[in-house]
Residue, then its C-alpha position, 0 to 999 in steps of 0.5 A: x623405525x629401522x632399529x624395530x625393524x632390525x629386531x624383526x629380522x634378527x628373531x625370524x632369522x632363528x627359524x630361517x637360517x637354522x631349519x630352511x635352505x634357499x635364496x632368503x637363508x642366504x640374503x637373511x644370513x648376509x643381513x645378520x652377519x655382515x650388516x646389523x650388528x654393527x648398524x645397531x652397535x653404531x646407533x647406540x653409539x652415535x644416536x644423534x642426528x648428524x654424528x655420521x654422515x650416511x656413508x660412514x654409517x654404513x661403511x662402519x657397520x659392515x666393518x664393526x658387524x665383522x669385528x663383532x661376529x669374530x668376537x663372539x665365534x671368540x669368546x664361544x671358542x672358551x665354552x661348552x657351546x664351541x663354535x658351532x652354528x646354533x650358538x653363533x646364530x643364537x648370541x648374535x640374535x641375543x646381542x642385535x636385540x640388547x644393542x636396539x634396545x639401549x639405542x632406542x632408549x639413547x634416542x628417546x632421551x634425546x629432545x624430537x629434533x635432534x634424534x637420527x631418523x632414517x628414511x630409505x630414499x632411491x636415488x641415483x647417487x651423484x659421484x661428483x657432488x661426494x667428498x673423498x672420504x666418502x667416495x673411498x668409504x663407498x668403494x672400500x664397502x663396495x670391495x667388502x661386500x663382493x669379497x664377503x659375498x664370493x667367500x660364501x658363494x665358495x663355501x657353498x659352492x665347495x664345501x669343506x671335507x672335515x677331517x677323516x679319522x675312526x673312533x675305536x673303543x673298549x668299554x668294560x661290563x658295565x658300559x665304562x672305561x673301567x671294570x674290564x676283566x682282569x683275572x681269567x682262567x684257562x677257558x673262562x669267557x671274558x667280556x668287554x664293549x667295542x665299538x666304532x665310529x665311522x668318521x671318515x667321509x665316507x663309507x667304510x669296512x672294518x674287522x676286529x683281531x682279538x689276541x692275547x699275547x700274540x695268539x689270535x683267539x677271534x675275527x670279528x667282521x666285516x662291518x660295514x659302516x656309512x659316514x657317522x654311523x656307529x657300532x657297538x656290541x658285547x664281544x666274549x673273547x677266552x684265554x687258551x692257554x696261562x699268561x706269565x706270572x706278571x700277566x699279559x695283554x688282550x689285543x684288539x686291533x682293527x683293520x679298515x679295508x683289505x689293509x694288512x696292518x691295523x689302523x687302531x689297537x687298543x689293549x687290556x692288561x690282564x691274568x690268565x691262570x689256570x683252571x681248577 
């Protein structure tokens, strides 16, 4: 029965789209996305021999499998998951399954002679002997098919480049957003965690200014980084000199390349006094 079999496919598609490359990924991915979903949906609402004719089935199953791929890249957007490959690939599995199950089960309750059996026959079609529904169903399947297929074959072909951006951060003593030093005294060391990662879609060279109220107190640099590749480390930075009363701010500042004008600044609030 074609719902097994679809079944089948739908569970070695896990393994195949997610930890393989090649000709089968891609004619597997094709099946999953554009073609079971909607064939099984279609079966457990019109399990009954007759309901729809060959064409319309299969017209409705690429149009639905579309709808319901949306759906769900839809409803993950709203949750931890986000759209991402594993849980699409994940869930479409999960509904493909439930959905052949309830058909199977509608079927069974139908007597033998009236359930929908599908056998695959190979034959020339006859174009005359066709309605007009069916003929503009088969070339509106047809165009669907080609479009979908040229779309991926443009992905593949020119992927995508994400968006080029840096992440620059300070992190306090005990490695988090907080207990950063505030109190210091003329020459007392102070201490926090920078860090960077490389989002730029490519490799890419930084340096760290750190200043306390304009005066430049130490360079940290050049770090060289490939694309999503981190840096983190304990940096000491010590005041020379007292802040105004009401204080004043630790600066660091990053610059990426030879560029003259940082690209990131972060800044801490912090005292300086002076030593006993």
């Amino acid at each position: 029965m074609e719902l097994v079999l679809i079944s089948l496919l739908a569970i070695l598609v896990v393994p195949v789209v997610l930890f393989t490359t090649g000709i089968l990924r891609i004619v597997l991915g094709l099946l999953f996305l554009l073609f079971f979903p909607g064939y099984v949906l279609i079966a457990v609402l019109f399990p009954q021999k007759g309901s729809l004719g060959t064409i319309e089935r299969l017209a409705l199953s690429l149009g639905l499998s579309i709808a319901i791929v949306s759906l769900i890249g839809l409803v993950l957007n709203y949750t931890s998951w986000g759209i991402r490959l594993h849980p699409i690939v994940v869930s479409t599995v999960c509904f493909v399954l439930i959905a052949s199950l309830t058909a199977l089960y509608r079927r069974q309750r139908l007597p033998q002679e009236e359930r929908l059996e599908t056998r695959i026959r190979i034959r020339r079609p006859n174009w005359s002997q066709w309605s007009k529904m069916d003929r503009a169903l088969t070339i509106v399947s047809i165009f669907s098919l080609v479009a979908a297929i040229g779309a991926l074959v443009y992905i593949v072909a020119t992927p995508r480049v994400g968006e080029r951006f840096t992440q620059f951060y300070v992190l306090g003593s005990q490695g988090t957003a907080e207990d950063y030093p505030q109190k210091l005294v003329v020459g007392q060391q102070g201490e926090v965690t920078l860090g960077i990662v490389n989002q730029e879609h490519e490799d890419a060279s930084y340096r760290i200014e750190v200043s306390i109220d304009g005066e430049k107190v130490q360079e940290i640099g050049p770090i060289s980084l490939a694309h999503e590749e981190k840096w983190e480390e304990e940096v000491t930075f010590v005041p020379t000199k007292p802040t105004k009363p009401e204080g004043g701010k630790v600066r660091f500042q990053l610059y990426k390349g030879d560029g003259s004008e940082p690209c990131l600044d972060l800044s801490l609030g912090i005292k300086v006094g002076e030593a006993a």
